[in-house]
C-alpha positions in Angstrom: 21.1 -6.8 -8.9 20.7 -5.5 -5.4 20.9 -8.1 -3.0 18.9 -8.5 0.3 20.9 -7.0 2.8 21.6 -3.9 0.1 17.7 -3.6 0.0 17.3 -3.7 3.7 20.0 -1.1 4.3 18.7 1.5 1.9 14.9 0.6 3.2 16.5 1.8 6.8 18.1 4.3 5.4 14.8 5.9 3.9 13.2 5.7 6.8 15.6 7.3 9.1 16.0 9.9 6.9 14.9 13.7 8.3 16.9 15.4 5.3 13.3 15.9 2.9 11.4 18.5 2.0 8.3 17.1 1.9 6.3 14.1 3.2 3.6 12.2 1.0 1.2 9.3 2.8 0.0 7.2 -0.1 -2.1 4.5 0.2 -2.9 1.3 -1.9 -5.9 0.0 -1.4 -8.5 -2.8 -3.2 -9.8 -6.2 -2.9 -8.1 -8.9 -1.4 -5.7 -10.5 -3.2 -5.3 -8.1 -6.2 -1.7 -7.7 -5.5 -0.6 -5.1 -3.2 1.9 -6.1 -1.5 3.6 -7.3 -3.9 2.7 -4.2 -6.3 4.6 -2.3 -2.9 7.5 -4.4 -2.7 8.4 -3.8 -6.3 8.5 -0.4 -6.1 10.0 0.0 -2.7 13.0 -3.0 -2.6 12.4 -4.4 -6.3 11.6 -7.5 -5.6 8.3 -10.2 -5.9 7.5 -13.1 -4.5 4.6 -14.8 -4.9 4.3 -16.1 -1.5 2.8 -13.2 0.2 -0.2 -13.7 2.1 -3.2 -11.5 3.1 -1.7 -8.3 4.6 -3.5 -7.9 7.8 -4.6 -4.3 9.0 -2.3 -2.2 7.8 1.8 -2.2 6.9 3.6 1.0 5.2 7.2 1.6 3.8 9.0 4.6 3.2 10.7 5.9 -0.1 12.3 8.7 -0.8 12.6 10.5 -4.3 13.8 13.6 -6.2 11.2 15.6 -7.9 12.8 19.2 -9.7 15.6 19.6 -7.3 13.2 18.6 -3.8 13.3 15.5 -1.5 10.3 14.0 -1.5 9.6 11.4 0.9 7.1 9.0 0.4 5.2 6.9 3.2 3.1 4.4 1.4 0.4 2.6 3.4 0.0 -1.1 2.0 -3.9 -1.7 3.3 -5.3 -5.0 3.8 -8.7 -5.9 1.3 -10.9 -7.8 3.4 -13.9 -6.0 5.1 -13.5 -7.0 8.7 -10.5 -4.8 8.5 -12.3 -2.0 6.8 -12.9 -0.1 9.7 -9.2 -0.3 10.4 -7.8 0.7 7.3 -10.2 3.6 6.7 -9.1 5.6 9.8 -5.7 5.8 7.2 -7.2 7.4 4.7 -7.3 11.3 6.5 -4.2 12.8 5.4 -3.4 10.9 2.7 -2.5 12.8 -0.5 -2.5 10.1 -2.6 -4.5 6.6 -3.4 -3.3 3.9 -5.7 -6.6 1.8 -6.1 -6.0 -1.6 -7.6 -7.7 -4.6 -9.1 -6.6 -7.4 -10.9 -7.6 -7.8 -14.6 -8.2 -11.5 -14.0 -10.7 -11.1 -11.3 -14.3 -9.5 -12.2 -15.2 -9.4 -8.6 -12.4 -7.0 -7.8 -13.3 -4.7 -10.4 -16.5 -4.6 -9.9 -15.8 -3.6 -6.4 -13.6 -0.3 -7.5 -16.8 1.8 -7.4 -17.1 1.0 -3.7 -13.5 1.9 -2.9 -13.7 5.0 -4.6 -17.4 5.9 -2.5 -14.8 5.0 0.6 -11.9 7.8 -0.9 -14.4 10.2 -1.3 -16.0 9.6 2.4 -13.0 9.2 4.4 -10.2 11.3 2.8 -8.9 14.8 1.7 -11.5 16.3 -0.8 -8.0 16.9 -3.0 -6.5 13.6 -2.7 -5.2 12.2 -6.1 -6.6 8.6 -7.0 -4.7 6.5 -9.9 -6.5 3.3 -10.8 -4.5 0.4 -11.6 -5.3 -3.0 -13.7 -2.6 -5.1 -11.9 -1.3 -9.0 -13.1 -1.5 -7.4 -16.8 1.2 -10.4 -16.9 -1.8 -13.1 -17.0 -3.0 -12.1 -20.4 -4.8 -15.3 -20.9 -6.6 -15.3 -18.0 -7.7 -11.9 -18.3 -11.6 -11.4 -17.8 -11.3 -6.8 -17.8 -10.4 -5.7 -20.6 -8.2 -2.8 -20.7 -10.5 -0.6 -22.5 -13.3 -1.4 -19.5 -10.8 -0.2 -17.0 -9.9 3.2 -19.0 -13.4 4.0 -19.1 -14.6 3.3 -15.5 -10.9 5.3 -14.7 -13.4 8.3 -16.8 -16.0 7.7 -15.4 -14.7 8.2 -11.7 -12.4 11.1 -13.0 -9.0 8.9 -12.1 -6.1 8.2 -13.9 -5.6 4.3 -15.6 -2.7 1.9 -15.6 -2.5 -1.5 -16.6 0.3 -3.0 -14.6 2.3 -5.6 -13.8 4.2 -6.1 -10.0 6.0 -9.7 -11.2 7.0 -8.3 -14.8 7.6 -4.9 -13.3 5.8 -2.9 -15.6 4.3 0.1 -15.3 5.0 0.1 -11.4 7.5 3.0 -10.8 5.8 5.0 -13.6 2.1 5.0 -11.7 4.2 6.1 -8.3 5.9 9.1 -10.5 2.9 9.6 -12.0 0.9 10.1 -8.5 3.2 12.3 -7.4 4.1 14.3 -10.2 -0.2 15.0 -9.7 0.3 15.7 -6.2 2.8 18.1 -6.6 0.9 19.8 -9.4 -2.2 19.8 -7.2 -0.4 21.4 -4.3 1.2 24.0 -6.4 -1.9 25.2 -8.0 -3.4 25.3 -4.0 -0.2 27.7 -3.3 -1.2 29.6 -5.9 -4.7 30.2 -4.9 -3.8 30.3 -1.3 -0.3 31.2 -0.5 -1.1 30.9 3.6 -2.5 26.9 2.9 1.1 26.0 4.0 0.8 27.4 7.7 -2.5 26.3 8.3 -3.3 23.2 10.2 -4.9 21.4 7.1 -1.4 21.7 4.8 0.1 20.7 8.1 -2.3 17.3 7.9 -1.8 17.1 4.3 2.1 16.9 4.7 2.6 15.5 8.1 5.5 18.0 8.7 5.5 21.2 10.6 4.0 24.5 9.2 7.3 25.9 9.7 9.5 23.2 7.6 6.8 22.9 4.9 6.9 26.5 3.3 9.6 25.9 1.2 8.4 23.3 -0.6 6.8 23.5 -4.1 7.5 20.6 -6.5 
């Protein structure tokens, strides 16, 4: 197991790192206390602790990955739930090619407010943004109150992919990051395809966060 400092150096690593294709914002978003940050910190240093408290306004780390022989690097925006940051965190969403949208299976309340978030996506970010929805703390069977089947049909109803997931068991948690972008890059390539110039105008420059000119050779 990786210890500490090991995590911190690659984590600095990542985010010094210029030598990447392409650049992906991601953002997690979702009630309070459904289990961002730690959902983040899995995927990013592999680690939990249940100590974490409220994120407040906004806090991101960087990743980078290999998708079909391209560096992809990810920036992934850990928002914070409650709604007198709302304001703040929504100015994040422009630009963002990818959401996670959580709630957590034991807690009615947060899933009940997914509809909400997703009206905020759909208001605030790219028309082609790709939205997973996760069921996180699948961990705490006993104490869940949304049934799986409840979240895979609200994840059709809203046209978004489903995971049930777990940040303290890690399960499922790489999986739904490969599985946003694996949609991401498919989404992008079938853009090329319609429009081969989207890469040099200033939208696919938004969209990527890199220069037209270092973006054009990128196609997952």
């Amino acid at each position: 197991m990786a210890s500490a400092n090991d995590t911190r150096h690659t984590q600095n690593k990542d985010a010094a790192d210029q030598n990447f294709d392409c650049m992906f914002k991601l953002l997690i978003i979702g009630n309070s206390s459904v289990g961002k940050t730690s959902f983040l910190f899995r995927y990013a240093d592999d680690s939990f602790t249940s100590a974490f408290v409220s994120t407040v306004g906004i806090d991101f780390k960087v990743k980078t990955v290999c998708r079909n022989e391209k560096r992809i690097k990810l920036q992934i925006w850990d928002t914070a739930g409650q709604e007198r940051y709302r304001t703040i965190t929504t100015a994040y969403y422009r630009g963002a090619m990818g959401f996670l949208l959580m709630y957590d299976i034991t807690n009615q309340d947060s899933f009940h407010a997914v509809q909400d978030w997703a009206t905020q996506i759909k208001t605030y970010s790219w028309d082609n943004a790709q939205v997973i929805l996760v069921g996180n703390k699948c961990d705490l069977e006993d104490d869940r109150v949304v049934p799986a089947e409840e979240g895979k049909r609200l994840g059709v109803e809203l046209g978004f992919d489903f995971f049930e997931a777990s940040a303290k068991d890690n399960i499922n948690v790489k999986q739904t990051f490969e599985h946003l972008v694996g949609m991401i890059c498919e989404k992008m390539n079938e853009s090329l395809d319609a429009s081969p110039s989207l890469v040099s105008n200033n939208k696919g420059a938004t969209l990527s966060e890199k220069p037209p000119q270092q973006q054009s050779g990128c196609s997952c």
